[in-house]
Each structure stands twice: as structure tokens, then as C-alpha cells.
C-alpha positions as CSV (number, residue, x, y, z in Angstrom):
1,X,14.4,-24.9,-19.1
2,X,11.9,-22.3,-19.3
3,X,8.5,-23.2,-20.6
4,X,5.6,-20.7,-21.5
5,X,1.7,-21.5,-20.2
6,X,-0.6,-21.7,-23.3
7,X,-3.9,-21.8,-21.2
8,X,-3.7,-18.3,-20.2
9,X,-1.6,-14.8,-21.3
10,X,1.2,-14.3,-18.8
11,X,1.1,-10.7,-18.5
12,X,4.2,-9.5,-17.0
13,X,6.1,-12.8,-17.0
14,X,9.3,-12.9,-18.5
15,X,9.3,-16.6,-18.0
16,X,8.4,-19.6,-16.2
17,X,10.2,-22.7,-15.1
18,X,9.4,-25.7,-13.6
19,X,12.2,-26.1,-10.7
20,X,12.3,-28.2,-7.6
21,X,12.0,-25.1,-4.9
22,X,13.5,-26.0,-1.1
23,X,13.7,-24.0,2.1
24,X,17.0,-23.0,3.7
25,X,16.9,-20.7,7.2
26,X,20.1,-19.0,8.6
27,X,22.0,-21.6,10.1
28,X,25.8,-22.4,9.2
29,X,25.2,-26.1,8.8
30,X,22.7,-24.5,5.3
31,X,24.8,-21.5,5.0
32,X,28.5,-20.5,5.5
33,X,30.1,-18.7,8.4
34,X,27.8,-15.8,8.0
35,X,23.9,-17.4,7.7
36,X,22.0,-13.8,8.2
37,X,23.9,-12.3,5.1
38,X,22.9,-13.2,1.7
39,X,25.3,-13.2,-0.9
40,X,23.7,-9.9,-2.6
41,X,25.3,-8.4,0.8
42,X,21.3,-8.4,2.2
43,X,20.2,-8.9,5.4
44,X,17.9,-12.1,5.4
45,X,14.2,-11.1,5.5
46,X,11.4,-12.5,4.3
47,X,10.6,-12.7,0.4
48,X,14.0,-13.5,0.1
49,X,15.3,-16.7,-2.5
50,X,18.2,-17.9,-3.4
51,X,18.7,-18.9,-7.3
52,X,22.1,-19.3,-9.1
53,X,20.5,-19.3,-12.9
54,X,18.3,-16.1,-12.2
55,X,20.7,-12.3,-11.8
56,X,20.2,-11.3,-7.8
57,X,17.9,-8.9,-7.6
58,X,15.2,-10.7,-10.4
59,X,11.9,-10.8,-8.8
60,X,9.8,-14.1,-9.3
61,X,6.7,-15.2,-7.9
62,X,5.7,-18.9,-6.9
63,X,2.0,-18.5,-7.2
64,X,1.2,-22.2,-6.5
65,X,2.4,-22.2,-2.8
66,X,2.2,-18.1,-2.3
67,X,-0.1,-16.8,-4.8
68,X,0.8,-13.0,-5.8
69,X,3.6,-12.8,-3.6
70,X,6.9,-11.4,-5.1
71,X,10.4,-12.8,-4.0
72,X,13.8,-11.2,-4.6
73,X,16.6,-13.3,-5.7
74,X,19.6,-11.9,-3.4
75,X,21.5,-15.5,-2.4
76,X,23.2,-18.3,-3.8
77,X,23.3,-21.8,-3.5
78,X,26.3,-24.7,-3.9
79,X,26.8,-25.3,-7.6
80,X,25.1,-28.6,-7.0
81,X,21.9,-27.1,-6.8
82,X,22.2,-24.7,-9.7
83,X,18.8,-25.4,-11.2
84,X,16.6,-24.9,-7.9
85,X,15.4,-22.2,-6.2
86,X,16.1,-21.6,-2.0
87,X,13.1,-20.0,-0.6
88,X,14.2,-18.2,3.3
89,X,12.9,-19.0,6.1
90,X,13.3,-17.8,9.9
91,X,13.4,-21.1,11.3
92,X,15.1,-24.2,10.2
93,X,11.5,-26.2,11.5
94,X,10.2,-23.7,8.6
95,X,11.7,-24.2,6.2
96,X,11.7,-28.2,6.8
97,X,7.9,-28.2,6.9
98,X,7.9,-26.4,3.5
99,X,10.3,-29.2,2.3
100,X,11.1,-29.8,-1.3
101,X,8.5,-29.4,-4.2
102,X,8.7,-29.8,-7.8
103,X,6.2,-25.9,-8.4
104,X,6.8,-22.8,-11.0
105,X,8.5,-20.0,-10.6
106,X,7.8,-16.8,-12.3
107,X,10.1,-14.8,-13.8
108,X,8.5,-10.9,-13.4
109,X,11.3,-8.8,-13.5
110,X,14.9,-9.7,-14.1
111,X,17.7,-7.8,-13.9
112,X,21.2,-7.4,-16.0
């Protein structure tokens, strides 16, 4: 669910939720038989998440962990995992340090 700040305006968020966020890299044991390809049809790169209740190509930020950094949503994940957000990373020893974390994601831009 998406729940609204009422400490502070959120100018230029569309919403926030409160999500568990993980890391994934580009392996085929966390992906499928082609890890560097997102499901947008992307190349992997950084900034990129994977979120099956956001559109691909929304843009989100995660300011807790990466401040004003903006992220693209341009992969999926199993349907088990519908409600959490992927963050990329170019190492599985990455994206295991990162781990899992319960944080908010921004919603800045979303797309149709």
C-alpha cells in the first residue's frame, strides 16, 4: 500500500511505499537464461530495479540508502515477490552485502 509522509511536502512524488527492497545481479541462478537483459528488453546497468506493481519505465528514488538518486523500473521479478522492489547490481557479492531491507521507495514519475 502506498502511504503519504505528513512531516514534509513531497514535491514531485507521486507516491511512496514502504516495500522490503533486495539486490539481484546478473546471474542465471537470480535471473533466467538471459541475466544481462531486463525484461524491458534493457541492457543491465546501473540505476536499474526491478518492480512488478510499478509500469517499466516509472522512475523511483530510495532516498534512505541512495539519497537523490533516481532508478528506472525496466525488470521483473517471480510473482512471489510482487510487492518488493529488485535493486541491480554488478556483482552477486553486491548485491548480497546490500541484502534485504524493509526502506521507501518513491514514486517520481510513472508511466502508462
Amino acid at each position: 500500500t502506498a502511504l503519504m509522509s505528513t512531516r514534509q511536502p513531497l514535491i514531485g512524488i507521486i507516491k511512496v511505499y514502504e516495500t522490503i527492497v533486495t539486490g539481484y545481479s546478473s546471474s542465471v541462478d537470480e535471473t533466467d537464461s538471459t541475466p544481462f537483459i531486463t525484461a524491458s528488453g534493457e541492457w543491465v546497468r546501473d540505476g536499474i530495479v526491478a518492480a512488478d506493481f510499478l509500469p517499466l519505465g516509472t522512475k523511483v528514488k530510495i532516498p534512505e540508502m541512495f539519497g537523490q538518486k533516481i532508478f528506472v523500473v525496466e525488470d521483473r521479478m517471480h510473482s512471489r515477490n510482487a510487492d518488493k522492489v529488485d535493486i541491480w547490481f554488478e556483482s552477486k557479492d553486491l548485491a548480497k552485502q546490500f541484502g534485504k531491507r524493509k526502506l521507501q521507495v518513491q514514486v517520481i514519475e510513472e508511466t502508462i
